[in-house]
PDB file with one MODEL, atoms N, CA, C and O in Angstrom:
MODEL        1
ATOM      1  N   UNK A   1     184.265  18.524 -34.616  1.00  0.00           N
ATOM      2  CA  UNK A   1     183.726  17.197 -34.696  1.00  0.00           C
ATOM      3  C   UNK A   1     184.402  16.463 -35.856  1.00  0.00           C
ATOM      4  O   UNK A   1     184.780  17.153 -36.803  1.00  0.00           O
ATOM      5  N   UNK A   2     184.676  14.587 -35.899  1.00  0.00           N
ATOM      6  CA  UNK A   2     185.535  14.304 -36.795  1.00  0.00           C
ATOM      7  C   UNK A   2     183.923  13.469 -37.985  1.00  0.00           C
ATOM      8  O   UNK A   2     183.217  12.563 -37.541  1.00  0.00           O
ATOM      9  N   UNK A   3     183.787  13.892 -38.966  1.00  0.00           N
ATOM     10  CA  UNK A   3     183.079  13.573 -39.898  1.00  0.00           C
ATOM     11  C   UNK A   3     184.112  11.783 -40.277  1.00  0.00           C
ATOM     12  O   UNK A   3     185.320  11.651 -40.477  1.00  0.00           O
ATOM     13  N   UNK A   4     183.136  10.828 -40.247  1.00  0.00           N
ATOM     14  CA  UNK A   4     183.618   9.462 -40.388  1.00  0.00           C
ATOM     15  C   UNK A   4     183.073   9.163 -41.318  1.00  0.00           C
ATOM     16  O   UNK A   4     182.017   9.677 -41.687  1.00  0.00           O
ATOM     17  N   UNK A   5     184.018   7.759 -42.226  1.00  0.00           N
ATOM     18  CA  UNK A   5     183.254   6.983 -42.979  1.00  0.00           C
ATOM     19  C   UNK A   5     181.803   6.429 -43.131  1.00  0.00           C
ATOM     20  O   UNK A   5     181.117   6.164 -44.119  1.00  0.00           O
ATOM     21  N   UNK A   6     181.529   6.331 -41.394  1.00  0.00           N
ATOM     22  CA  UNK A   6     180.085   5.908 -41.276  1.00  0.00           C
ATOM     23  C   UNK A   6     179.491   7.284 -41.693  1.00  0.00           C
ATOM     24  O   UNK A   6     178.275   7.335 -41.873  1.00  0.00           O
ATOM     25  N   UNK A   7     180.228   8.378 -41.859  1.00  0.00           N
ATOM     26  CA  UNK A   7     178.547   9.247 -41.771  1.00  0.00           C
ATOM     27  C   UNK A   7     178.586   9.412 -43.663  1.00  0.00           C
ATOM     28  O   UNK A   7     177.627   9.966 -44.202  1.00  0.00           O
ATOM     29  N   UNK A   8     179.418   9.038 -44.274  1.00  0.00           N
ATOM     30  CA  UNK A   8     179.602   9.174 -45.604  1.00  0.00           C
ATOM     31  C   UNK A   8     178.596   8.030 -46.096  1.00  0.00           C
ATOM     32  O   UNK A   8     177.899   8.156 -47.103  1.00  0.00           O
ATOM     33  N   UNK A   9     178.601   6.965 -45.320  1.00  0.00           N
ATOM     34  CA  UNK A   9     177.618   5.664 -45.817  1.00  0.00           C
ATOM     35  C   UNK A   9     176.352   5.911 -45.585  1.00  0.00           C
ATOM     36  O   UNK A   9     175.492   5.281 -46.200  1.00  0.00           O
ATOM     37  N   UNK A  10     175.967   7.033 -44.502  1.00  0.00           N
ATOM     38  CA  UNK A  10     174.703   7.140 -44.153  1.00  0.00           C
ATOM     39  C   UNK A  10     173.969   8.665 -44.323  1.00  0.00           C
ATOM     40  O   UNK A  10     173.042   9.099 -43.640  1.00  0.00           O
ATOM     41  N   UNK A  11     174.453   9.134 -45.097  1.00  0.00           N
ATOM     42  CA  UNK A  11     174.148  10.231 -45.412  1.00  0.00           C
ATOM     43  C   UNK A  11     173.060  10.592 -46.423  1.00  0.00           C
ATOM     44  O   UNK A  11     173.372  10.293 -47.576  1.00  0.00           O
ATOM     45  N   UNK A  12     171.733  11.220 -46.261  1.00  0.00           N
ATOM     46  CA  UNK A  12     170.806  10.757 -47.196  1.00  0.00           C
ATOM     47  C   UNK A  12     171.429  11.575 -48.369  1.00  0.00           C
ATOM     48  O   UNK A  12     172.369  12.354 -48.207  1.00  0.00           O
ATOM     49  N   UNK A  13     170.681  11.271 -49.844  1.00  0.00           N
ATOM     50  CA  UNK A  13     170.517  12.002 -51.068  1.00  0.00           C
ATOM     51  C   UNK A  13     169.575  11.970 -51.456  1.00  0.00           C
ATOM     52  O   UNK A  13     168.607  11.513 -50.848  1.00  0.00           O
ATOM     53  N   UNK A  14     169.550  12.406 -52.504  1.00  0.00           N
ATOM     54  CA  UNK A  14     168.797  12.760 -53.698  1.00  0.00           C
ATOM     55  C   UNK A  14     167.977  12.203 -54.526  1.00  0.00           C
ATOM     56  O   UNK A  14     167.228  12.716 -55.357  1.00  0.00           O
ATOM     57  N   UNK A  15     168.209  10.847 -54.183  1.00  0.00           N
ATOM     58  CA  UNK A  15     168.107   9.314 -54.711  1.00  0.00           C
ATOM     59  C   UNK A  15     167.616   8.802 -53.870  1.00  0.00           C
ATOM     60  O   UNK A  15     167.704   9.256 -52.730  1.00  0.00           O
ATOM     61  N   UNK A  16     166.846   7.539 -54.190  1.00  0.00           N
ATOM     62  CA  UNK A  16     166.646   6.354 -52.827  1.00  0.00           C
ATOM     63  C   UNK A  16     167.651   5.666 -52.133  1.00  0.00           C
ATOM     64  O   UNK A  16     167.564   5.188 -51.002  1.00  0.00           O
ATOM     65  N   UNK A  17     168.695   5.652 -52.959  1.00  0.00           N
ATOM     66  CA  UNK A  17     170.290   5.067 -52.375  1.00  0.00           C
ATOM     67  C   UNK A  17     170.275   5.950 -51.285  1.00  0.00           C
ATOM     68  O   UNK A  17     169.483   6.891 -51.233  1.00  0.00           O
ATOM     69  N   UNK A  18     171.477   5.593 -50.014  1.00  0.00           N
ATOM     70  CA  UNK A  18     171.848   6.240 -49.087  1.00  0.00           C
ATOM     71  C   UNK A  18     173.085   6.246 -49.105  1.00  0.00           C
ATOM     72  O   UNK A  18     173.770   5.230 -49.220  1.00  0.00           O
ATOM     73  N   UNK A  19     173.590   7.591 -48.975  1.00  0.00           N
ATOM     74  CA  UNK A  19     175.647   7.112 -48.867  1.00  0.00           C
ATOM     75  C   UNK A  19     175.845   7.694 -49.919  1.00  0.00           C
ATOM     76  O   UNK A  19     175.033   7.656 -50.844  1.00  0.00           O
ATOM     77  N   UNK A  20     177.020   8.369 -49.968  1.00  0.00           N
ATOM     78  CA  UNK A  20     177.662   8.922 -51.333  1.00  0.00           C
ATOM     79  C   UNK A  20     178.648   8.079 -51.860  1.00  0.00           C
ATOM     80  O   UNK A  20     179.205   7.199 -51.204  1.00  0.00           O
ATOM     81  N   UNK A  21     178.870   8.336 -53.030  1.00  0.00           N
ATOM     82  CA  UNK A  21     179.830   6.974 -53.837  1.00  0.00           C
ATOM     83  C   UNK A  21     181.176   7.461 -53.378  1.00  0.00           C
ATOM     84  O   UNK A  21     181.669   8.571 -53.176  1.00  0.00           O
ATOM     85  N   UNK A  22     181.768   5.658 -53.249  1.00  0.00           N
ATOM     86  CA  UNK A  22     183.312   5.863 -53.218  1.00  0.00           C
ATOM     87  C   UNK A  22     184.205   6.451 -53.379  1.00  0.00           C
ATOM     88  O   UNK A  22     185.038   7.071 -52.717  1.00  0.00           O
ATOM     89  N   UNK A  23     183.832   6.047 -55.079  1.00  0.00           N
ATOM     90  CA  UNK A  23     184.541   6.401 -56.350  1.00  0.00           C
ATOM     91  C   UNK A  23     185.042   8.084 -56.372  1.00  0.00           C
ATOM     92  O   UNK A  23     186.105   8.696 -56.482  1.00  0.00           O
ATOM     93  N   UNK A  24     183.745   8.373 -56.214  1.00  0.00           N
ATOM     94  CA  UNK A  24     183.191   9.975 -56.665  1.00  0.00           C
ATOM     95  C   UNK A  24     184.099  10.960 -55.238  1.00  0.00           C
ATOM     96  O   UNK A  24     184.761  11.977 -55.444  1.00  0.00           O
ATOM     97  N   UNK A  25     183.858  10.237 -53.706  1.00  0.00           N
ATOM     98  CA  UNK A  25     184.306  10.611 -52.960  1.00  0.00           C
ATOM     99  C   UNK A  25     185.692  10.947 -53.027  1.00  0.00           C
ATOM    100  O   UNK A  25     186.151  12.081 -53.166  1.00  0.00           O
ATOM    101  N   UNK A  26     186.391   9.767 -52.906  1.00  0.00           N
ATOM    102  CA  UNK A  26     187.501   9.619 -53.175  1.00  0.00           C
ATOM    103  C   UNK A  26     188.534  10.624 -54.132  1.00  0.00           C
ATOM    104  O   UNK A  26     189.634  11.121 -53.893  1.00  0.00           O
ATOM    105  N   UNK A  27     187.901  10.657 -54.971  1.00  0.00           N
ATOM    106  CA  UNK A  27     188.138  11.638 -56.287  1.00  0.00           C
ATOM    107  C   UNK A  27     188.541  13.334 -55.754  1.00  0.00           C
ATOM    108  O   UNK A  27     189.576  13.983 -55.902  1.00  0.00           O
ATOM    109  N   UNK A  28     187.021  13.731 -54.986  1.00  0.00           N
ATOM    110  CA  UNK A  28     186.886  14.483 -54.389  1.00  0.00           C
ATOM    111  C   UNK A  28     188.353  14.793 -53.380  1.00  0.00           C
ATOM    112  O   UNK A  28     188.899  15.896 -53.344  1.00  0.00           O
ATOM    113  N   UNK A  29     188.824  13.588 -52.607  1.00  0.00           N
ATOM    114  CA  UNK A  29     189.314  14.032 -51.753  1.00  0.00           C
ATOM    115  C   UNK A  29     190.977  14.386 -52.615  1.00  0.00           C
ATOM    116  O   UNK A  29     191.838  15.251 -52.454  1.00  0.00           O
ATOM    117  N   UNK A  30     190.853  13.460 -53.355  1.00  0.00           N
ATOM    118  CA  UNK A  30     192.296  13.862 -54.320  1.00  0.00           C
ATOM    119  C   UNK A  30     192.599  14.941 -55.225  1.00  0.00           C
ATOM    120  O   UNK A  30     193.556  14.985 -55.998  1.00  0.00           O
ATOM    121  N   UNK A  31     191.623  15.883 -55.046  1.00  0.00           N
ATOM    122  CA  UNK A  31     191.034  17.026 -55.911  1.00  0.00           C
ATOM    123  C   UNK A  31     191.613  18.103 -55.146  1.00  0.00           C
ATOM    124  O   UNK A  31     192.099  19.069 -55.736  1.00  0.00           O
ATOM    125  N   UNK A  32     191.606  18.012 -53.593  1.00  0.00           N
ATOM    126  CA  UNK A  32     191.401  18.609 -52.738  1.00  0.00           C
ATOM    127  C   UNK A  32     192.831  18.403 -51.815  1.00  0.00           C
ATOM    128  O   UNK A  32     192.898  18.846 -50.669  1.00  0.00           O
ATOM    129  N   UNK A  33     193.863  17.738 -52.407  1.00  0.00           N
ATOM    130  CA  UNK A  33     195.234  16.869 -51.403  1.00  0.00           C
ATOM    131  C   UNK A  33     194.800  16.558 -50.505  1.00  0.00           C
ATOM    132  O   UNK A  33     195.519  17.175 -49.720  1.00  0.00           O
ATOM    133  N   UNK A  34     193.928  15.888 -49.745  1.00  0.00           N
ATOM    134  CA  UNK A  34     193.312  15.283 -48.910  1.00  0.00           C
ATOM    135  C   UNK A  34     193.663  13.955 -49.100  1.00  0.00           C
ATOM    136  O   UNK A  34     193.983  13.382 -50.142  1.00  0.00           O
ATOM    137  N   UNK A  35     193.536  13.419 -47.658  1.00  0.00           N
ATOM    138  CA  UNK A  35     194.150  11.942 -47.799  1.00  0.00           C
ATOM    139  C   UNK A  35     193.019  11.053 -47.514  1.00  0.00           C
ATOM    140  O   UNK A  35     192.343  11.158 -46.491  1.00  0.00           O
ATOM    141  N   UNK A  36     192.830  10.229 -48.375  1.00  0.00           N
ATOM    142  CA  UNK A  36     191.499   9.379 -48.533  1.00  0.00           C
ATOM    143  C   UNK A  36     191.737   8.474 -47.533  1.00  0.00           C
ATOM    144  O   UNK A  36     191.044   8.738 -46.551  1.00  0.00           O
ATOM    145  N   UNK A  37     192.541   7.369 -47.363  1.00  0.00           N
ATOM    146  CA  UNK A  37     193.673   6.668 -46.237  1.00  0.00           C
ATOM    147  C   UNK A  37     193.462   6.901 -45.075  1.00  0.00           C
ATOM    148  O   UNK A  37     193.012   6.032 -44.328  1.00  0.00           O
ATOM    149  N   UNK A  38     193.701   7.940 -44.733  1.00  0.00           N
ATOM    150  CA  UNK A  38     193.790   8.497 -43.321  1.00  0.00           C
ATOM    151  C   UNK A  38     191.727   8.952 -43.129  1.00  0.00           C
ATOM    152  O   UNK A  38     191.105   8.676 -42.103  1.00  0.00           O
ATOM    153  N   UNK A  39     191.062   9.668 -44.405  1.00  0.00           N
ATOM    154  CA  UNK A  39     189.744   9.302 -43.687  1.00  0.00           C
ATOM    155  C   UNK A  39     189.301   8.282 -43.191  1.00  0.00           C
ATOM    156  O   UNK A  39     188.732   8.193 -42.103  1.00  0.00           O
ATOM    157  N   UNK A  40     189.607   7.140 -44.214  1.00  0.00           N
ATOM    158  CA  UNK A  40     188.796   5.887 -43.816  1.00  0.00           C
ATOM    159  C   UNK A  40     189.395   5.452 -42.232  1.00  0.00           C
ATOM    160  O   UNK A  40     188.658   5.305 -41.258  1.00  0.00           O
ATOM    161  N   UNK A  41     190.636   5.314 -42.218  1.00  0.00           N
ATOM    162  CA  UNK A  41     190.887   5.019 -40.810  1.00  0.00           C
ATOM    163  C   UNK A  41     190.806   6.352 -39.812  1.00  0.00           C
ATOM    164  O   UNK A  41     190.990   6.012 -38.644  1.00  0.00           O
ATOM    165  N   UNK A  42     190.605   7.606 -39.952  1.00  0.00           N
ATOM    166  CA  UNK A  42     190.398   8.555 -38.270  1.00  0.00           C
ATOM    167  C   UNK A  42     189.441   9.511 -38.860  1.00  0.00           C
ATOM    168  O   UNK A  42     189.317  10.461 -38.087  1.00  0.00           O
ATOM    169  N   UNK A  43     188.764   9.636 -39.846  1.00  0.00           N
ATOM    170  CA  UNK A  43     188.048  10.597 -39.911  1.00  0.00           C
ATOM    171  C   UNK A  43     188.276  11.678 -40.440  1.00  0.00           C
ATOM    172  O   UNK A  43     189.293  11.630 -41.132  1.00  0.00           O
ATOM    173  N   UNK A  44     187.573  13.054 -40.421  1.00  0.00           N
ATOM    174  CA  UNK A  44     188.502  14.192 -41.086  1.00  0.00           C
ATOM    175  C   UNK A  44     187.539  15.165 -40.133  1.00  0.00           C
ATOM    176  O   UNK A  44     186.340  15.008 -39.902  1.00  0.00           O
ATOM    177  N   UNK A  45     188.330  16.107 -39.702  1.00  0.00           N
ATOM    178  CA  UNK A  45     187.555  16.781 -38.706  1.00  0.00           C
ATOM    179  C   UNK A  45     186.479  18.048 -40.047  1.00  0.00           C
ATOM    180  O   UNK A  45     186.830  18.246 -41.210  1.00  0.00           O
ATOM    181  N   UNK A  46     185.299  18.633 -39.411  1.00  0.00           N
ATOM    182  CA  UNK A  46     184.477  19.468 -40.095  1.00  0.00           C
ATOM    183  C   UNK A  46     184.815  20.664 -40.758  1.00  0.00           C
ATOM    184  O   UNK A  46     184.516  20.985 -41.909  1.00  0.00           O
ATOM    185  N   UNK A  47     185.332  21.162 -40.096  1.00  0.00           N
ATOM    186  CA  UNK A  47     186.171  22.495 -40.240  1.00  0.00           C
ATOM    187  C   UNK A  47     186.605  22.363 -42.144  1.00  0.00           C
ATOM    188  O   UNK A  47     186.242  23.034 -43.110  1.00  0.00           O
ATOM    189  N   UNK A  48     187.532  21.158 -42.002  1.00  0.00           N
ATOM    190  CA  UNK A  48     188.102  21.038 -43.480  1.00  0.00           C
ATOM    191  C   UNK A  48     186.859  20.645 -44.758  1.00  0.00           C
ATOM    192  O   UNK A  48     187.071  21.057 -45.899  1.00  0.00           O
ATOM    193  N   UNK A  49     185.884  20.023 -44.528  1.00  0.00           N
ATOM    194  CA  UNK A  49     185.000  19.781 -45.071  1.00  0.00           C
ATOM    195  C   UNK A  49     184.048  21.481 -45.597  1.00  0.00           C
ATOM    196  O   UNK A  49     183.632  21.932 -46.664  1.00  0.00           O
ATOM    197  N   UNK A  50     184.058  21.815 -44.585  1.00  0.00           N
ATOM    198  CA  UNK A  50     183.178  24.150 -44.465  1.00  0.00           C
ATOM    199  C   UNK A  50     184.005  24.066 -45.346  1.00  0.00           C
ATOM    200  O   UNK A  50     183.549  24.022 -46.489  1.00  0.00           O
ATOM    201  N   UNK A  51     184.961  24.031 -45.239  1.00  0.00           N
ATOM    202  CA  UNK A  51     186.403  25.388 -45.939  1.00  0.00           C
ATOM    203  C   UNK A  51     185.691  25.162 -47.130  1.00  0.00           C
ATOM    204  O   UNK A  51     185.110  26.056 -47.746  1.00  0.00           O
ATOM    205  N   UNK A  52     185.731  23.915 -47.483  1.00  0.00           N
ATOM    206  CA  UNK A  52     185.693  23.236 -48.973  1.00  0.00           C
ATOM    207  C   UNK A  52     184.551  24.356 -49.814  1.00  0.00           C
ATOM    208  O   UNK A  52     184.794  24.933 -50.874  1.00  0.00           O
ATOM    209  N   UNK A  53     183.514  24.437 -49.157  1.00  0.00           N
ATOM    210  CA  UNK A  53     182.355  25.452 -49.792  1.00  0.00           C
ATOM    211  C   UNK A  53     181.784  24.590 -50.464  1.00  0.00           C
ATOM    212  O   UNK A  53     181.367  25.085 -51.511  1.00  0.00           O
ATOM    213  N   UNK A  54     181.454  23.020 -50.319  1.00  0.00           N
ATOM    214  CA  UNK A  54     181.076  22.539 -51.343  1.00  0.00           C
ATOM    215  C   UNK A  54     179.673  22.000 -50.599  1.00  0.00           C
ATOM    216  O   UNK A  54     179.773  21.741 -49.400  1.00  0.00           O
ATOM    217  N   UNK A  55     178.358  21.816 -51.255  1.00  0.00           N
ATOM    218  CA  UNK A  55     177.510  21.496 -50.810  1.00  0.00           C
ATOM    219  C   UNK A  55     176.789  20.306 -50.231  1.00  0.00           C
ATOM    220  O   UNK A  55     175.794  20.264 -49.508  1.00  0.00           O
ATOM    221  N   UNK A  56     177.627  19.242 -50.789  1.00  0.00           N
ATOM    222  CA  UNK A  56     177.929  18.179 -50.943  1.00  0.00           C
ATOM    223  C   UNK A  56     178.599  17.837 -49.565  1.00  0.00           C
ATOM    224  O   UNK A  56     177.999  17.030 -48.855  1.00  0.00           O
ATOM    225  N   UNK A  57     179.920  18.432 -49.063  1.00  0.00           N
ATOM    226  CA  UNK A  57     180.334  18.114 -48.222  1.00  0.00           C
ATOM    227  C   UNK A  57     179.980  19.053 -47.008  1.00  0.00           C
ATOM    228  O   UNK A  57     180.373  18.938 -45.847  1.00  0.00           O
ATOM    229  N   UNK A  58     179.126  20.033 -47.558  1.00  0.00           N
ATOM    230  CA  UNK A  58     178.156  21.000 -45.991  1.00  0.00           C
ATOM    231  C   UNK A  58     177.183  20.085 -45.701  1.00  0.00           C
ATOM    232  O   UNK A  58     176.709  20.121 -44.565  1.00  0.00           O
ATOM    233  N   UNK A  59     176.761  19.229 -46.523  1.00  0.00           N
ATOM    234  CA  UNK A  59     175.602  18.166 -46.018  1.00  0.00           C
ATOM    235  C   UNK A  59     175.999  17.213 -45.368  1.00  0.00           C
ATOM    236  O   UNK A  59     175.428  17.055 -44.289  1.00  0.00           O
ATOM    237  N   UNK A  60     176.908  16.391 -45.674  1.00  0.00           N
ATOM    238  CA  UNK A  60     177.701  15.039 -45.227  1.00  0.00           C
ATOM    239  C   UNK A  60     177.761  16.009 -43.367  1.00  0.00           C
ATOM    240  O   UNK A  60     177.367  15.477 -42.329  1.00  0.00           O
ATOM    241  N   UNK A  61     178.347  17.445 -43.458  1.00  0.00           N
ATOM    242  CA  UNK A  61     178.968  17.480 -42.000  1.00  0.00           C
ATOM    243  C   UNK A  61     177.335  17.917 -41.528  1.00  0.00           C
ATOM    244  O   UNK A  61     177.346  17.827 -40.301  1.00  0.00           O
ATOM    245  N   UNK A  62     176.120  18.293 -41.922  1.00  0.00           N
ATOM    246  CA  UNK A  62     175.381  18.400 -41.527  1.00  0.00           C
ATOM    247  C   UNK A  62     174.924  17.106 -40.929  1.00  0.00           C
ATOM    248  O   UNK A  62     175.087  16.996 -39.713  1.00  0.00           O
ATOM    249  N   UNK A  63     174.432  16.203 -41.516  1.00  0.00           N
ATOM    250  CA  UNK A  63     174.236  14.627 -41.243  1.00  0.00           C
ATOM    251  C   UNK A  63     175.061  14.106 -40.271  1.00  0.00           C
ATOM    252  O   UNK A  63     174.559  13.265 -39.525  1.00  0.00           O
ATOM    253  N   UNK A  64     175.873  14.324 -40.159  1.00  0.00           N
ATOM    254  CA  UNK A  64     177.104  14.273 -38.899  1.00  0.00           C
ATOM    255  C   UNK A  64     176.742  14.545 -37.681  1.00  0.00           C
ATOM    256  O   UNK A  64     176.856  13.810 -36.700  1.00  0.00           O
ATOM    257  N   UNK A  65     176.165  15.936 -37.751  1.00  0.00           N
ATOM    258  CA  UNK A  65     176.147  16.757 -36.746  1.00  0.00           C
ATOM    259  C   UNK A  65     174.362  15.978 -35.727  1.00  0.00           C
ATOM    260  O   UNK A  65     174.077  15.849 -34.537  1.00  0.00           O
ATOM    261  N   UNK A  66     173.545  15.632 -37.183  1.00  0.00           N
ATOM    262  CA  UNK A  66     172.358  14.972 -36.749  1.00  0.00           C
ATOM    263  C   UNK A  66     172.834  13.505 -35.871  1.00  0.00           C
ATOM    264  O   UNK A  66     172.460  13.379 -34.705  1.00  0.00           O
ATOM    265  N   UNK A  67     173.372  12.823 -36.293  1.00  0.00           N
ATOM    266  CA  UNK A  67     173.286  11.854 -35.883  1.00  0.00           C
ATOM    267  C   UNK A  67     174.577  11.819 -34.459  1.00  0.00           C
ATOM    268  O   UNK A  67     174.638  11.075 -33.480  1.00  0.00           O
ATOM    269  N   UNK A  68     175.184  12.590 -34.758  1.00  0.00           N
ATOM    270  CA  UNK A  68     175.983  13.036 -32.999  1.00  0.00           C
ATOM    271  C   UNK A  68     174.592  13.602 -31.813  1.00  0.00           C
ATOM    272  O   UNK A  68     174.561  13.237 -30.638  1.00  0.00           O
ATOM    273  N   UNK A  69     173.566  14.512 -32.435  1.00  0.00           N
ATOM    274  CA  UNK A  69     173.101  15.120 -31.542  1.00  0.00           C
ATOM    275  C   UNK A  69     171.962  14.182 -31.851  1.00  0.00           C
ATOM    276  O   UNK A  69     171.009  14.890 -32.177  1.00  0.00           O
ATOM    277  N   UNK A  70     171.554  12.609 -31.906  1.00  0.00           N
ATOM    278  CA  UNK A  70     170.972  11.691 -31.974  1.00  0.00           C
ATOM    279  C   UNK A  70     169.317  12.119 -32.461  1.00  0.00           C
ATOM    280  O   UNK A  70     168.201  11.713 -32.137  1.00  0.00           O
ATOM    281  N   UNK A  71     169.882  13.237 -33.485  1.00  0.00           N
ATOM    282  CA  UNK A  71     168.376  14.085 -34.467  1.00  0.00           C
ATOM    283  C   UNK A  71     167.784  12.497 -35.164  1.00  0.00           C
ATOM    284  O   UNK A  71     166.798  12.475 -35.900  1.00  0.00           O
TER     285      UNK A  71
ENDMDL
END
C-alpha cells in the first residue's frame, strides 16, 4: 500500500493537533536518504516506512491502513 501525504496530514497524535509536522517529517525523511519530493508527489509505499522500526512511522502506516479499509 502507498502511505500519502494525505495520510501524514491526518494522522492522529498525541496532541489535539492532527498530522505530523513538516518540518520534523521531512527531516526524518533526510535522515533516512529518502526523498521528501517524490513523497509529496507519489507516496512511499509501507514496506519502507516497517523497515524504518520507527513508531512514529508504524502509526502513520497504521492510519493508512484504517482509512483504506474505511475503519
Amino acid at each position: 500500500m502507498i502511505v500519502t501525504i494525505q495520510h501524514l496530514h491526518t494522522v492522529p497524535t498525541w496532541t489535539t493537533r492532527q498530522g505530523y509536522c513538516h518540518r520534523q517529517a521531512r527531516a526524518w525523511f533526510v535522515a533516512r536518504g529518502l526523498d521528501w519530493g517524490h513523497f509529496l508527489r507519489e507516496g512511499i509505499d509501507e514496506q519502507i516506512l516497517l523497515d524504518s522500526g520507527d513508531a512514529l512511522a508504524i502509526r502513520l502506516v497504521e492510519h493508512a491502513r484504517e482509512v483504506n479499509d474505511g475503519c
